[in-house]
Each structure stands twice: as C-alpha cells, then as structure tokens.
C-alpha positions as CSV (number, residue, x, y, z in Angstrom):
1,X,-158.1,70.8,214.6
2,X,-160.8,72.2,212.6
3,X,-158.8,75.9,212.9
4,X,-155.3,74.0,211.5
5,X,-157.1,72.7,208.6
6,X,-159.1,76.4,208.1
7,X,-155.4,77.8,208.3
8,X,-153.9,75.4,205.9
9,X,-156.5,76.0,203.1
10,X,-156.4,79.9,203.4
11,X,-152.8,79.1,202.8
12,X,-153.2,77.1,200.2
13,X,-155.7,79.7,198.4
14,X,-153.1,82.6,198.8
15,X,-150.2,80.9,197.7
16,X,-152.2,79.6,194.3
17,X,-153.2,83.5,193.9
18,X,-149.5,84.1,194.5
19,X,-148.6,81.9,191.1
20,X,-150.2,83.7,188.0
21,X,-149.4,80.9,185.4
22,X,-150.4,81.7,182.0
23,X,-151.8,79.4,179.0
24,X,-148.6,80.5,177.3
25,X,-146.4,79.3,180.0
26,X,-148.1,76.4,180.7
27,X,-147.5,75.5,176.5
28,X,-143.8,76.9,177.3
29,X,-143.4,74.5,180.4
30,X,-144.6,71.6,178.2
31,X,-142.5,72.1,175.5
32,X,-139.4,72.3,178.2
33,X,-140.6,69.2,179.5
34,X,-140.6,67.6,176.2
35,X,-137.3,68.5,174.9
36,X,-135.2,68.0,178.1
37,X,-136.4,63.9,179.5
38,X,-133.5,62.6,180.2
39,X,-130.7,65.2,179.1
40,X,-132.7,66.5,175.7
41,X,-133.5,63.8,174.9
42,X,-136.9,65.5,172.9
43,X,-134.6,66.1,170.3
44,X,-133.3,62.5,169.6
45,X,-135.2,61.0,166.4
46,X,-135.9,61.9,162.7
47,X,-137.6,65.3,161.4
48,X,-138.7,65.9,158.2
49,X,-139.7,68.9,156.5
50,X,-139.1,71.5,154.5
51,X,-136.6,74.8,153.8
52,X,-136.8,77.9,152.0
53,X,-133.8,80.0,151.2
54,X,-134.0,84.4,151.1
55,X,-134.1,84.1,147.1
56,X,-136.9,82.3,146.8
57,X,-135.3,78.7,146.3
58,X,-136.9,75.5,148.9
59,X,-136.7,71.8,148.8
60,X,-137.3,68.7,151.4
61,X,-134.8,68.4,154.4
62,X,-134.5,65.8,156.9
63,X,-132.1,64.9,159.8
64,X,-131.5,62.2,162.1
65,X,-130.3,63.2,165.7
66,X,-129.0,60.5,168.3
67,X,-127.2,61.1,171.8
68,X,-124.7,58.8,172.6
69,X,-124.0,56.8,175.5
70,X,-121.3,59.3,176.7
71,X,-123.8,62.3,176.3
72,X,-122.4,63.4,173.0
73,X,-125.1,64.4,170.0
74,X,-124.6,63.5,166.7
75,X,-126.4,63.3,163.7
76,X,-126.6,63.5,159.9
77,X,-129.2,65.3,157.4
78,X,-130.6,65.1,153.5
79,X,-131.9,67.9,151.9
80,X,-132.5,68.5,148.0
81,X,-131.3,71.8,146.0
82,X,-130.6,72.3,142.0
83,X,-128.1,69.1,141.7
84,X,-130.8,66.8,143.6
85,X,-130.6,65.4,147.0
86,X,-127.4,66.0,149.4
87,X,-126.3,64.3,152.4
88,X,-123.7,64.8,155.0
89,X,-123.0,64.4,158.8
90,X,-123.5,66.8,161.2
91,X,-119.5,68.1,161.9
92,X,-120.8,70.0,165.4
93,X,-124.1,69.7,167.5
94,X,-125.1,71.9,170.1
95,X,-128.1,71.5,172.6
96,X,-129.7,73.9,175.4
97,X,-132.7,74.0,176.6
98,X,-135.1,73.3,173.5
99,X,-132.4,75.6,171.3
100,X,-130.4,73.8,169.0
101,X,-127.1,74.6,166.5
102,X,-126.0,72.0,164.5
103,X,-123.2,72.6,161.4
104,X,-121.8,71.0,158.5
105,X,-120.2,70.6,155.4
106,X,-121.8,70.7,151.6
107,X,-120.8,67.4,149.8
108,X,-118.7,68.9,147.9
109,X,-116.9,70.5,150.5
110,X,-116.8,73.8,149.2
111,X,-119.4,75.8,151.5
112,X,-120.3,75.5,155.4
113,X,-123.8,75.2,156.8
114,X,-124.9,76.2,159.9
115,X,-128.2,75.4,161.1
116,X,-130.1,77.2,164.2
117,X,-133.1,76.5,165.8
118,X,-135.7,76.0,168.4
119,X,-137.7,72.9,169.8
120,X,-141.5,74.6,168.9
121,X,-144.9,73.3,169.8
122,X,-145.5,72.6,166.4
123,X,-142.3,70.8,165.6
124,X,-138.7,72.1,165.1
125,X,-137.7,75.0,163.3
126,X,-135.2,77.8,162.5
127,X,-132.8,79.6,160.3
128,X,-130.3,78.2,158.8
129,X,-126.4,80.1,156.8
130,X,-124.4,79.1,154.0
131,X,-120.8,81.0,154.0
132,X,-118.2,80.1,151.7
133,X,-115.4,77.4,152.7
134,X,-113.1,79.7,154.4
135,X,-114.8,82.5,154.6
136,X,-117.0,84.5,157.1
137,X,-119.2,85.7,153.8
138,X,-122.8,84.3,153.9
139,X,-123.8,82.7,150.0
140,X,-127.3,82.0,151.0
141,X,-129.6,82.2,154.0
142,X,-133.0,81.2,154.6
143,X,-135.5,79.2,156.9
144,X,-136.4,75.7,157.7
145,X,-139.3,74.1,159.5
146,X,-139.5,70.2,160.3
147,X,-141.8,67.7,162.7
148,X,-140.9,64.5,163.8
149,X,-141.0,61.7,161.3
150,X,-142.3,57.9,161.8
151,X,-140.7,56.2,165.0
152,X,-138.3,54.4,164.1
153,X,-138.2,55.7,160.8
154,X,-134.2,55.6,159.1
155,X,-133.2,58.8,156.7
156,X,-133.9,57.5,153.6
C-alpha cells in the first residue's frame, strides 16, 4: 500500500513539472473564464469609457450589450463628437472567444462604424473605423477603451 501511494505522488510531482503555467496564462485563463460563462456571457452589460480618433479628436462612449434568449447579441451605443452626443443600435455583433466586432450606422446615416475589440483584464477595448456610406474609404479611425459600468445601470 505504502508503495502505491509512494508511486501515485511521484506521479503526481512529474505530471505538475510536466505543466509550466505562467502568471500570464494564468491572467489569460481568467480573463477566458470571465468572458465565456454561459456562451459569452462576460460581455453582456454596460461599458463606459472613452475614444480617441488618429487626428487628435476624443469624447465619452458607452454601449449596452444583451444576448437573447435565442443566442443572438444585440446592443446599442452613445458616444459624443462635434454635434454632441449620438446614438444608434448595433446593425451586426460578433462574439469569439473574448474578441468582439460590433457595427453600425451614424445617425445621420451617412457613414458606417465598425468597432473591434478585445475582452482585457482591465476592461474592454479596441480600435474602432469610420468609412463612408458606400464606400470602402476609411473617414476616421482611432481607439477606444471602456470598463464595465454600474449593474444594472441603463445607457443614459
């Protein structure tokens, strides 16, 4: 008995020894963890923050992001720029892993934004395009970087 038991804990030593895990992948691990209980849903909620375009320009942006009974994401968002604050719905919303693509339409209709971005330790954050309506030319691009608001919080 004693030589089982002296077996199974050489066993268990080498097979720890066999699994290098890093701080880093431990934090990585988490973060997967986080974003994906129950089919993503880490990324369900409101996050608020802020954006800053290529040329120097930046305001407030915040988006709401709810999965749907039938598994389907969708969401809306509020940001500010030179004629004050905007709000639409998301028209698309993608989800893998903790990396997220989300686009929509300006108010106005005449530009599309596409938003990319990553499920961080720190919070949520990414690049983000604007191209002309109908067009494959990019206007403006630039960064955005948002944590999760107040539970329950609505996007005011």
């Amino acid at each position: 008995m004693q030589t089982k038991l002296s077996q199974l804990a050489v066993l268990a030593i080498c097979s720890v020894a066999l699994v290098p895990v890093s701080s880093q992948a431990l934090n990585a691990a988490t973060i997967l963890i986080q974003a994906n209980p129950a089919g993503n849903q880490g990324f369900a909620g409101k996050w608020e923050g802020t954006y800053a375009s290529a040329d120097g320009g930046s305001g407030k942006v915040s988006f709401i992001l709810t999965k749907g009974e039938n598994g389907k994401w969708r969401g809306s968002i509020k940001y500010t720029n030179q004629d004050g604050e905007q709000a639409a719905d998301f028209k698309t919303i993608q989800i893998a892993g903790t990396k997220f693509k989300a686009e929509f339409q300006s108010s106005a209709g005449s530009v599309e934004i596409t938003l990319e971005g990553e499920l961080q330790e720190s919070g949520f954050e990414g690049t983000y395009s604007v191209l002309a309506k109908d067009s494959k030319e990019s206007v403006e691009k630039g960064t955005w970087k948002t944590a999760k608001g107040s539970a329950g919080a609505a996007n005011k």
